[in-house]
C-alpha positions as CSV (number, residue, x, y, z in Angstrom):
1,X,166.2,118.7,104.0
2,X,169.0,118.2,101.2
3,X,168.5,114.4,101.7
4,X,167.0,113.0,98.0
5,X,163.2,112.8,97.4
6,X,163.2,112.2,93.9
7,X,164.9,109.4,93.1
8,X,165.5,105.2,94.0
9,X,167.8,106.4,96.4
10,X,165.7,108.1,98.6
11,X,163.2,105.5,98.7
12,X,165.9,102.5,100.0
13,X,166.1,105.6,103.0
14,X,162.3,106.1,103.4
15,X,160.2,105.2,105.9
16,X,157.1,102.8,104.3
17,X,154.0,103.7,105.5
18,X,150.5,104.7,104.2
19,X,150.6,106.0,100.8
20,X,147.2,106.7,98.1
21,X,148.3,104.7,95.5
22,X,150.2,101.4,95.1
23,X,153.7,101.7,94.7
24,X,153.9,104.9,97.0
25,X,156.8,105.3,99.3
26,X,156.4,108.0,102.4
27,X,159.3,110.2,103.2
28,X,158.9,110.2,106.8
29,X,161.9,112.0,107.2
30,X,160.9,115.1,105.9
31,X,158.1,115.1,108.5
32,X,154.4,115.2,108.7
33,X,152.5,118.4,108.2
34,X,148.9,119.4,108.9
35,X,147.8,120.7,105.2
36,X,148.4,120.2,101.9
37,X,149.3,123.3,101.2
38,X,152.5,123.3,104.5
39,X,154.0,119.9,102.9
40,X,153.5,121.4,99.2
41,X,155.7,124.2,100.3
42,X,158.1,122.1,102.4
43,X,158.2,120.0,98.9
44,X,159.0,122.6,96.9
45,X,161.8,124.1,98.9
46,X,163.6,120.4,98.6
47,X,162.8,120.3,95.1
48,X,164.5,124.0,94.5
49,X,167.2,123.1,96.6
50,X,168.1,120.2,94.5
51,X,167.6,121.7,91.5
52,X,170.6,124.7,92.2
53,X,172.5,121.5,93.7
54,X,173.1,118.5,91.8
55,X,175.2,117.0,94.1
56,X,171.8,116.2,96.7
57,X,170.4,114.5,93.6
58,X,170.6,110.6,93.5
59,X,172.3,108.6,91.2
60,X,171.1,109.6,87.4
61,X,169.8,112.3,88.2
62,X,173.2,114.8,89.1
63,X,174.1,115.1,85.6
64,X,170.4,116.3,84.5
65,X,169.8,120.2,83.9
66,X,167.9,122.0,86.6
67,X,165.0,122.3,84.6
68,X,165.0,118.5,83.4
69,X,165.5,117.7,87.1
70,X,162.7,119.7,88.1
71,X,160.3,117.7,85.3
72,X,161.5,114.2,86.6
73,X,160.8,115.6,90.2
74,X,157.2,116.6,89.2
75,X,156.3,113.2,87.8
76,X,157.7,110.8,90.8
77,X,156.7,113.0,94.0
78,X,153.8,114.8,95.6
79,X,151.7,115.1,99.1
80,X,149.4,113.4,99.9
81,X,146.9,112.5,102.7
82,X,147.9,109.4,104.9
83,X,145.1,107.9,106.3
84,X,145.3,109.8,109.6
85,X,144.2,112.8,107.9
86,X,148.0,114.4,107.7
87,X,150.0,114.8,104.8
88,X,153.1,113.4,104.1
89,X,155.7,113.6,100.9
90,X,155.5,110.9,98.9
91,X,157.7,109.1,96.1
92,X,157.0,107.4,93.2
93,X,159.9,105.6,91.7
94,X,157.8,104.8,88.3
95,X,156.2,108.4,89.0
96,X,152.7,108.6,90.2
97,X,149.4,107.8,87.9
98,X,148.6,110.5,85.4
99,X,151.8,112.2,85.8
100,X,154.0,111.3,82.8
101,X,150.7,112.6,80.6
102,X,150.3,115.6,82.7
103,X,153.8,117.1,83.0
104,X,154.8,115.8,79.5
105,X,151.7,117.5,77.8
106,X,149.8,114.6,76.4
């Protein structure tokens, strides 16, 4: 799980598939899981993981603080349902729609 999910790096690795919105990149390597809430958590334990860790980061992103990291993060990957019905992680490399004004307070 200490492969990249945030950043361009990870999604030359990823595995394309079905993703909500155009531009989306599955993670299939992190796996599939059967709720929102299971791949949110698997998510978040990434995310923390490479946030104490910058070396699992991707290129310009290992000099970022933890706290920066973890704002990029929020803006360029989430889970969502694949079309199956199971959730998967997804990536973002412009960030998702919505997220820039959400996480950046505007």
């Amino acid at each position: 799980m200490k492969a990249l999910i945030v950043f361009a790096g990870a999604a030359a690795l990823a595995t394309p598939a079905f993703a909500q919105e155009a531009g989306g990149t599955v993670l299939g390597s992190y796996g599939t899981f059967s709720s929102y809430d299971e791949c949110n958590a698997a998510l978040a334990h990434v995310r923390n993981d490479q946030r104490k860790d910058p070396s699992t980061r991707g290129a310009g992103y290992q000099d970022l603080s933890g706290s920066a990291f973890n704002r990029a993060s929020l803006t360029t990957t989430r889970c969502e349902q694949t079309g199956a019905g199971a959730y998967q992680i997804v990536f973002y490399a412009d960030g998702f729609d919505g997220a820039r004004d959400e996480f950046d307070g505007n």
